[in-house]
Every structure is written in C-alpha cells, then in structure tokens.
N, C-alpha and C positions, 0 to 999 in steps of 0.2 A: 583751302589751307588747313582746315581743322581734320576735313576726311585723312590730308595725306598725313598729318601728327599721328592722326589714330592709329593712322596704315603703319606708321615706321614703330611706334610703340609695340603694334601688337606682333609684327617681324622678330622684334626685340626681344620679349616674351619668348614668342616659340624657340628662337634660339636659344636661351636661355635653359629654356624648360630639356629641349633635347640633348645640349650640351648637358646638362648635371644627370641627365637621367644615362648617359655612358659612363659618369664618375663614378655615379650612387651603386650603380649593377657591376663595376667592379670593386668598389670598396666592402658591397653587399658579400662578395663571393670572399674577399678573405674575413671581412666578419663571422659567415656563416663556417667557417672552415675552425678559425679559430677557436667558437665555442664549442664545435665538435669534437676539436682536441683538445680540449679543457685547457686550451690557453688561458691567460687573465686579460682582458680585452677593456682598456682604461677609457678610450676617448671613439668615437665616432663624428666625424668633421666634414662636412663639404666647404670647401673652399679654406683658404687661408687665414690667417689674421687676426686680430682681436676677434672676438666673438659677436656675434648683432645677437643670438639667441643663444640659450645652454638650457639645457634640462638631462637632469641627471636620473636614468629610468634602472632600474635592476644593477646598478652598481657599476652602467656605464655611462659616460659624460653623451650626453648627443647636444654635438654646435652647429651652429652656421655660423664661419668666418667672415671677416671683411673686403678677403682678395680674392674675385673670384676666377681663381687659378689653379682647379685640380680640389683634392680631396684626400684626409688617411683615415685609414685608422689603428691608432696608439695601441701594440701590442708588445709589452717591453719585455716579455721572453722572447721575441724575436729577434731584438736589434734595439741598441738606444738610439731614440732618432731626435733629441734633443734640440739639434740643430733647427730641424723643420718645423716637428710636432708641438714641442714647447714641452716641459719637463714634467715628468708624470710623477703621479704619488707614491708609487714603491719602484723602486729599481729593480732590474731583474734580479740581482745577486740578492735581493732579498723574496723573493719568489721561487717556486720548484722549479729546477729543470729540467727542460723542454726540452723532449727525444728530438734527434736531428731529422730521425723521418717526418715526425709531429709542422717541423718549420718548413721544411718542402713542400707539405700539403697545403700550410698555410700559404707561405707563397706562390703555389701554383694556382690556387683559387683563383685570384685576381684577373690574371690571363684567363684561366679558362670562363668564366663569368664572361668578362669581353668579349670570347668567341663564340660565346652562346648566344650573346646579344646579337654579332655580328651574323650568326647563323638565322635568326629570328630575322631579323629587317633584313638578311637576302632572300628570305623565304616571300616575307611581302613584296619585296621590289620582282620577285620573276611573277607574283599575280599581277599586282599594280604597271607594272610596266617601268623601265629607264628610258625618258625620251633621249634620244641619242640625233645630234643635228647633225646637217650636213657634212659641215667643214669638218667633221670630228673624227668620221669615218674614210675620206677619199685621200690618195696620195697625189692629184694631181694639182697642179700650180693652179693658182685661181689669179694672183696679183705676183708682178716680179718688181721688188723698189727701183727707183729709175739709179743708176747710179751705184749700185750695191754691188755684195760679191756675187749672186743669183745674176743676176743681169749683165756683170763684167763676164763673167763665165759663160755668157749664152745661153742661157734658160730663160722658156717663155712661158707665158698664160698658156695652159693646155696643157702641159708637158707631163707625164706622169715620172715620178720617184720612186723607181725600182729597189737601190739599196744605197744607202751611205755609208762610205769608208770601210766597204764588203760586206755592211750588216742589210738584210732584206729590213724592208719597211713599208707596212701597208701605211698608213699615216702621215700628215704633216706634223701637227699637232693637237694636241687635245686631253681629255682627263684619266683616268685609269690607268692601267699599265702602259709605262715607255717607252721603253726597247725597243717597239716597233714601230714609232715619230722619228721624223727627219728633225724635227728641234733636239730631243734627245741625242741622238748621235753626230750628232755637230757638238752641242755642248759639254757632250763626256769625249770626244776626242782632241788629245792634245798633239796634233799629228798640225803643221803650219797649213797645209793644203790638203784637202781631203775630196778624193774623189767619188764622184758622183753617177750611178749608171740612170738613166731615163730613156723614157721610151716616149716618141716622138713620129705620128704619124705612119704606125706599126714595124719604128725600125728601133733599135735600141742602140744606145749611144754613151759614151763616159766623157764628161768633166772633170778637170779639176779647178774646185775653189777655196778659195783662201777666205776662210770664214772673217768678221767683223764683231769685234767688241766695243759697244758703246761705252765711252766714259760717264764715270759716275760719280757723282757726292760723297763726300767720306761718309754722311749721314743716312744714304739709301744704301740699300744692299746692292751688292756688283752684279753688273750684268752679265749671262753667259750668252758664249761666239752663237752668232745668229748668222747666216744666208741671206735672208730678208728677203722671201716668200711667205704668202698665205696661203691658205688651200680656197678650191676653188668649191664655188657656190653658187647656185643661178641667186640673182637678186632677188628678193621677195619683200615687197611692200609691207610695213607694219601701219603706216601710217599715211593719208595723202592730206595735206591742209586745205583748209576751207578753202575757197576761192583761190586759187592757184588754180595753175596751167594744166597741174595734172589730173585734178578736179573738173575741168574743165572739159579734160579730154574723156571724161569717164573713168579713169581708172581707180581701182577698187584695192581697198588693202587683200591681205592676199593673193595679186597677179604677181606671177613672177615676167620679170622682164628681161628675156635672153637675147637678146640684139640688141645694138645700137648703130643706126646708119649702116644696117648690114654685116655690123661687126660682131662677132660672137662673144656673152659676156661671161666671162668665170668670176666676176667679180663685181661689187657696185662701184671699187676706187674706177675703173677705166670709164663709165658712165658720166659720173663725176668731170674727169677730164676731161670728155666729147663734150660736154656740154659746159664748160670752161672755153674750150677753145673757139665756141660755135658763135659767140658776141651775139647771142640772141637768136641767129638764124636757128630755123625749123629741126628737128633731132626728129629724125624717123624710127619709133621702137616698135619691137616685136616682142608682145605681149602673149603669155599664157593664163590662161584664166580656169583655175579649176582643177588648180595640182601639178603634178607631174605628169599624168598624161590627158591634160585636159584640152579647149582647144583656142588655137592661137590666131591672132588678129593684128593687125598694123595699127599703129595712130602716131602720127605729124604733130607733134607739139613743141610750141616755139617758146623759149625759155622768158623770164624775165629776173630784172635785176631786183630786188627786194629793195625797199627803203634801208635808206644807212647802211647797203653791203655794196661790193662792187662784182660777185660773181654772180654771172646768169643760174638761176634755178629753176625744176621744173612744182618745186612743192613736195618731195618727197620723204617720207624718214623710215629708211631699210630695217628689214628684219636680223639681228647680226649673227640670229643661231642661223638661217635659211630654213628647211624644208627639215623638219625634225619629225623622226619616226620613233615609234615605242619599241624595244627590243625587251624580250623577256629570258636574261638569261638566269641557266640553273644555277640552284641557292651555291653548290657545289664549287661552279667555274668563275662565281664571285669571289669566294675564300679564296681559290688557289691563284688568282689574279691578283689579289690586293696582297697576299703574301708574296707574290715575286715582286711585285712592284716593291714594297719593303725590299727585299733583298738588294732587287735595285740600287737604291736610293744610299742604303746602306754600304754595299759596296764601291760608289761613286764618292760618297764623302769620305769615305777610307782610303781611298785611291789614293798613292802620294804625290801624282800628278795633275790631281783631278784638278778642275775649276771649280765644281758643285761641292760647296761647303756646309756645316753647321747652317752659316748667314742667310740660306738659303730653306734651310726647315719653317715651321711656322710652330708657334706656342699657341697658348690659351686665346690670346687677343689677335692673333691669324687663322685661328679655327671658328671662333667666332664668327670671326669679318666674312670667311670663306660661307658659313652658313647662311649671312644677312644675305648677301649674293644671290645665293641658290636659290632662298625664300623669295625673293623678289624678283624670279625668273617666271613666266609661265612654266606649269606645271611644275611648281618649284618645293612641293611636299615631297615628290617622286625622285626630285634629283637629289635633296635633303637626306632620304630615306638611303639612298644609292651610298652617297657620301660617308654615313654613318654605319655602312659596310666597311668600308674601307678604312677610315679611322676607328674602329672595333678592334681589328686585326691589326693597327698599327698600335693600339694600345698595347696590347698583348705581347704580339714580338718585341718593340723597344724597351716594355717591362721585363723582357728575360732576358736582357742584354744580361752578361755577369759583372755589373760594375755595384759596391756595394752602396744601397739606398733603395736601387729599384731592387724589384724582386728577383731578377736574375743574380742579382750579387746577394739577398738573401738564400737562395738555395748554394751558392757558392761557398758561402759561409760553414753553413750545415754541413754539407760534404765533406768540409775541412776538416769540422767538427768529430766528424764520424770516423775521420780515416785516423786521426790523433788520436780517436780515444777518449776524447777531454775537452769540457766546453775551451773555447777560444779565454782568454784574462779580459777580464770588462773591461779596464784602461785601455788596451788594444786594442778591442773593438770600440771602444767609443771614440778614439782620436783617427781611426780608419773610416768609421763613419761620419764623422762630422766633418773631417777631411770630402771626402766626399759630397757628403752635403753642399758645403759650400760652393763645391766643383757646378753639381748640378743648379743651386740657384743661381751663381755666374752664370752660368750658361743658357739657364732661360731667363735671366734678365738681358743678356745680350740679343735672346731672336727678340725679346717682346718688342729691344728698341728699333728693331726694325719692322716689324709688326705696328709699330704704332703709325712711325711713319709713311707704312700703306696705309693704315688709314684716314690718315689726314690728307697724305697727299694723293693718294690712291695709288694701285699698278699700272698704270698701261704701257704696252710695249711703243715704243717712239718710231717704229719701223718707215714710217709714213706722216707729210706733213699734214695738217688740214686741207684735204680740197673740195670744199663748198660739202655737197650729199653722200663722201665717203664715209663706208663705218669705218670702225676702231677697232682696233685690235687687242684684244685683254691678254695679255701672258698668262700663259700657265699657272695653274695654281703650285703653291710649292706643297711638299711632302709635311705633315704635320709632324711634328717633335712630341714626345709622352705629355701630358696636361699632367701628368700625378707620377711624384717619386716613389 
C-alpha cells in the first residue's frame, strides 16, 4: 500500500514538473523578448491565483500562484490584462510607448519558445523511440459489438477499413493525427448513413451504416456517433494468476494467444465469450510464445468459476496496448503532424455542423489527467515525451488564434495599431480585453467541468458490456485547449 502512495505521488510530481516546465519555456520566451525591447515587465507568475511565493528580483515581481492553471507574464505596454493578471503598478498610458513592431515580437515569442520546446522533445523522441501499439496502427476490425451499427451493417472481425464516407483511412483509432481513423470520420460526418468501403477476403466491398450516439449526462461531455468496432490485436498476456488454470497450463505473461477452439482471434472480448459459453468444458488455445514470429503450441484448458463470480475463467489479465513496437519518427514529421492535427481539431469545432465541440477540448486538469495516463503506462517517459510534442505545437497555434488575450489577438492589436497611426484609447482596449478575458475564463472553466468529471469518473468508451477476461476500451484522448491566455 505505501509503495503504491509513493508510486502515485511521484507520477504526480513528474507531471507536474513537465507540465510547468511547457508554461515556464513559453512564458520564458515572451519574458525574454520583452526585456530585449525595453518593454517594462511588472510580474512573472506560474500559475494563477493568490500568491504561495512572491519575490521581487530587478524590478520584477516572480510568483507562484494558487491555481495551477497556465502562467503570465504582466507586460502593460502590451495589453491591460487586469482581468486575469491582477492590476499592476503603472498603467500603460503612464509608460513609453511601445512600437507596434516592438509588441509583435513580444507576442510572437511565446509561440516560438513552444516550438522550440516542441522541436527539442521531437528530437529526443526520434533517439528514445514512440512505442506505438498494436491497435493504433492497423485498420482492420478486431471486435464488432453484437447488436451495433458495425455488426447491423455486416462487418466482421477481420475485415479491413479501406475509406469512410470516401475519406482513405489507415486507422481505426488511436493518438496523433486523425483524419486518417475510422472513429474520426464517423464522428466529423454529419451525413445520417455513412458508407463504408472494406476489404474482405481480398475482395473489396461498401456498406452503408447508420452510425450510433450514446446518450449522455447533462454533466459528462456528449458523446460522438461511433460504429462500435475496435481494432484488431492478437491477445497478449500481461498477466496469469497464481494457481489458476492458466498457470496451470503453463502459460506465461507475454504468449500471445491467437485461436480459440480453432477460432481465429482479433481480439480478447471473443475469448472472453468462448469461454462464457463453454460452462467449464475444455477451451483448446493456440498459443505463441516468443513474439510475433515465435513458435506456437496448443494447450486444453478447462475454465473454472472463481468464488463469488458465476463466469468460467481461465485466470487471465490481457495486455490492452498488444504487441507495441518503437517507431522513430523525424523531429520534422512530428511538428508537421501535430500542426495538422491542430488544424484538424480546429476546423471540426468551427464546423457549423460539426458534433465535435469546445466540450470536447481538454484544459489544464485534462492535460494533466492525460499525462498521469501516459506515466503510468509502460514505457510511459517516451510516450510522455511524444505527448508534449504535440501539446507544444498546440500551445503555440491556439496562442495565435487572433482573439484579443491570447497572443494572436496581441499582434492583432499592433497591426491595428500600426495601420492607424495611433496607439488604440486605453478605455477601448481595456473593455475589449477584459471583455475577452472573461470570454476565455468561461470557457476554461466550462472544459475544466468536464475534465473534472473524467477524472472522478473516469473516460471509458461503453462500447461493450463486462464479459468476464475482456479488455476495455479507453476513448481517445480529446485535443487539449491553450493552458495560458
């Protein structure tokens, strides 16, 4: 009990620590920007809120707030940002000012600081490796729900997913860029039936199905139209219990187990069910031992019912990445992936039919969560390291959105500036920006309430009921939202 405290404590920690250090390196960059244009630079702050620590160095405040929610820093020839920052000692109209080239720079800092981070940790992850699992990579069906629109449609385990609703897709689903997941283009089309081309026994073939929306809580975020397929994956052993059957039989964490009674398995849920169905008689699997192409053996093992359960089991607890391999992609094809993927994301929530909302973003307390995750995966520094590619590069672009708070609406400004002639009237700018401000804390207190409520209750997708030794199905992570105005 005390090891796993430690364990969760010191999870906690590193995420913590990696989180702020993507704040610090872009707050760092307009800091550093700022004194180079002889801005006046009042406050340096990680995080929100009353203050835990303040020291006042060279004539700028350095805090550590109480929320930890993002980070600024207070540059009031830039923008009154009152709302957020809390009210600083000279107002700008009482300060020089500030060429509108001077606040572009300063603005642009930020962002680029971010991509340089994100350039750095792509650079480690093509040495260190992305473990990249199974299911993450293949387009073909692994499980079809009994009863679903996958399975009303006639799609089976095996099947591969050529294109949905005319988009090619190597993918079922998984992390990175979307566009090319069959969960993606189901859930960005608003089309009532969406066809489906698969290939089947090397002949190819089209569907049409009428995707499925799970109802939801007014208090969970909505769910978007699903198929209800997983992708396919030999089963692999994480785990086999002491004295159980499968112990019994010999079997060893890492065999993957690709038959059952003859039957070929894309999935652990149909295992699960074979031996549901089997009241205990004998389950003949076909066992591999030794990887992917290592070599294979039969064993006869007769299930039993556990005390206090009523389903036969053989003692098993599956692997639910499968057979994960390292992939070293260039520092390069990471940036240009996690910017389309932004784009994506981006385009889909502006969509004025889309399904995929705001509701749907993740804040500070969903980026978080998403870390605690990855930490506590095997090899979970490397997928960590991946991640914070990705949220680098989203820092950056949704800070150049041109809406005025984040940086893109600070260059917005300047421009304005420039093209008039004449700084913008303080009054104006300050009821446009605090108008805004507001805009933006609604809006991350609306993801955080749903962020919270993954974490309490957690995400899992419902595709599938309990049956006895099947895994679980984790939804997608959602797209993160700016941590910092």
């Amino acid at each position: 009990m005390l090891f796993e405290t430690l364990k969760v404590i010191g999870i906690a920690l590193e995420v913590v620590l990696l989180f702020n250090l993507l704040i610090v390196v872009h707050e760092l960059g307009h800091f550093a920007a700022a004194r180079w244009r002889g801005l006046k630079v009042e406050k340096f702050a990680i995080w929100f809120g009353k203050p835990l620590w303040s020291k006042t160095i060279g004539g700028v405040e350095y805090r550590l707030g109480s929320i930890p929610a993002g980070g600024f820093v207070a540059i009031p020839q830039l923008a009154p940002m009152d709302a957020i920052e809390g009210g600083c000692d000279e107002r700008a109209d009482q300060l020089p000012l500030a060429r509108p080239l001077d606040k572009i720079i300063v603005a642009l800092a930020g962002p680029a600081a971010s991509m340089g981070l994100a350039f750095v940790f792509a650079c480690v992850v093509f040495v260190v490796g992305r473990p990249v699992s199974e299911a993450e990579t293949t387009n073909v069906i692994g499980y079809v729900a009994e009863g679903g629109p996958a399975a009303k449609a006639g799609l089976q385990p095996g099947d591969r997913i050529l294109a949905v609703n005319g988009h090619r897709v190597t993918r079922i689903t998984g992390m990175g860029r979307m566009s090319d997941t069959v969960a993606w283009n189901v859930a960005t089309s608003d089309a009532p039936v969406i066809p489906i081309r698969f290939e089947r026994h090397g002949k190819e073939k089209t569907v049409e199905v009428e995707p499925y929306t799970e109802p939801s809580s007014g208090w969970r975020r909505k769910n978007l139209r699903q198929i209800q397929v997983a992708p396919a994956m030999i089963p692999m052993i994480a785990r086999v219990v002491p004295n159980s059957p499968a112990a019994e039989a010999g079997l060893r964490s890492g065999d993957l187990v690709i038959a059952a009674n003859d039957q070929r398995l894309y999935s652990p849920i149909p295992l699960a069910e074979i031996l549901s169905a089997s009241k205990g008689a004998p389950v003949t699997l076909t066992v591999r031992r030794g990887g992917r192409h290592g070599s294979e053996f039969v064993s006869t093992i007769a299930p039993r019912i556990p005390d206090g359960q009523s389903v036969p089991r053989i003692g098993i607890e599956w692997d639910q990445r499968g057979l994960v391999t390292l992939s070293h992609p260039k520092p390069l094809s990471q940036i240009k992936s996690s910017i389309l993927t932004m784009w994506e994301t981006i385009s889909a929530v502006t969509a004025p039919r889309s399904e995929i909302s705001v509701q749907q973003l993740s804040g500070p307390v969903g980026i978080m969560r998403i870390y605690y995750l990855l930490f506590q995966s095997p090899m979970g520094w490397q997928l960590a390291l991946w991640f914070s590619v990705v949220l680098n590069v989203n820092l950056a672009i949704m800070n150049l959105l041109p809406l005025p708070v984040l940086d893109g609406g600070h260059i917005l400004l300047a421009l304005i500036e420039g093209f008039l002639g004449h700084p913008i009237h303080q009054k104006t700018l300050e009821m446009v920006q605090s108008a805004f401000a507001m805009l933006l804390i609604g809006t991350m207190l609306y993801i955080t309430f749903f962020d919270v409520g993954d974490l309490v209750m957690g995400r899992k997708s419902r595709m599938t009921p309990d049956k006895g030794e099947a895994m679980s199905f984790t939804a997608p992570s959602s797209t993160p939202a700016p941590a910092k105005p």
